[in-house]
N, C-alpha and C positions, 0 to 999 in steps of 0.2 A: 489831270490832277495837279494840282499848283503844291509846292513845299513850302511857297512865303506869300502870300501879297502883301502892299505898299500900308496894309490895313494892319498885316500880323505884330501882334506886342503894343496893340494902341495905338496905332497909325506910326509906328517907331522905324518900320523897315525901311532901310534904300534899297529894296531888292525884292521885286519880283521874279520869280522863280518854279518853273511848273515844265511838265513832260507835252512836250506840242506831238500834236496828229501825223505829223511830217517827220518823226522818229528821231529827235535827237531832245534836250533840257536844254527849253530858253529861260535864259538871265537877263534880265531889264534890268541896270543899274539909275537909281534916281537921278535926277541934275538938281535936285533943290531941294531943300528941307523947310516943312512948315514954321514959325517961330516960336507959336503957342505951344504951352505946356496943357497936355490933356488929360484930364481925369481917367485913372485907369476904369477899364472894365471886362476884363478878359476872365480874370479873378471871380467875377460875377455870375460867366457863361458852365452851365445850361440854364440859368432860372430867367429866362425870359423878361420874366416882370421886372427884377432885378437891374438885368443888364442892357433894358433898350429903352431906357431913359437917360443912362449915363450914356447911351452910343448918340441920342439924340442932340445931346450937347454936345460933344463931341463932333459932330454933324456941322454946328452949330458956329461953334470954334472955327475949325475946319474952313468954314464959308467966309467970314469976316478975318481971317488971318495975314500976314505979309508971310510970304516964301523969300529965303536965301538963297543962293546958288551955291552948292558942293563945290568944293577949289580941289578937288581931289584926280588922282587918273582916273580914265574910264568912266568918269559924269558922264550922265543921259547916254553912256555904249549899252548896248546888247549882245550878248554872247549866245553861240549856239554850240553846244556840247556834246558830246556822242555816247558817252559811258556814265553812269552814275558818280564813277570816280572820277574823271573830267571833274564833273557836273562841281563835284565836292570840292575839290580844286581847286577851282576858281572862287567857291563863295571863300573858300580859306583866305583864299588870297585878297580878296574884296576886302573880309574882315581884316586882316594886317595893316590894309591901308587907311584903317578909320571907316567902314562903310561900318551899320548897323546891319548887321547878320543874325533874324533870329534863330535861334539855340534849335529850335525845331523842325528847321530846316536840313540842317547840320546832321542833328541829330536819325530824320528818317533816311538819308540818303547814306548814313553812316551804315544802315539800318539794309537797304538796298545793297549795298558794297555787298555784307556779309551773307546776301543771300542768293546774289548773283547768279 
């Protein structure tokens, strides 16, 4: 089960984030950011017809874009975590340093802590 991929918030994360088979929460931190600005569509989702036109541009974008590289700690690291709390930890920490952490990431793991 992933809490972020690099897609979560409109292709906005540097952080993928999900519970591996192998028992502990990996973190991929990105090493690059796309440059393009993309059309939201999350806002769109469940209505299908709606939101997979605007994902195809975005697709679109996506394919024709230049990437930056992150000038940040831990560009392109991967972290492997043992507890939810770890887990949470670390995206905190990600996010202090400028990474893009989405909220619902955050938020389910927050969610895991309290039911541990």
């Amino acid at each position: 089960m992933s809490y972020c991929r690099w897609s979560s918030d409109d292709w906005k994360s540097d952080i993928y984030c999900y519970y591996d088979c192998g028992g502990y929460y990996a973190i991929h931190v990105a090493g690059r950011r796309p440059t393009v600005k993309l059309p939201p569509s999350e806002h769109l989702w469940p209505d299908i017809d709606k939101w997979l036109p605007v994902h195809k541009e975005q697709m679109r974008l996506l394919e024709n874009t230049q990437y930056v590289d992150i000038d940040l700690p831990f560009a392109g690291e991967s972290f492997r975590e043992k507890t939810p709390e770890d887990c949470l930890c670390r995206l905190l920490t990600l996010r202090g340093l400028g990474y893009y952490v989405p909220e619902g990431a955050i938020e389910r793991l927050r969610g895991e802590k309290r039911e541990g």
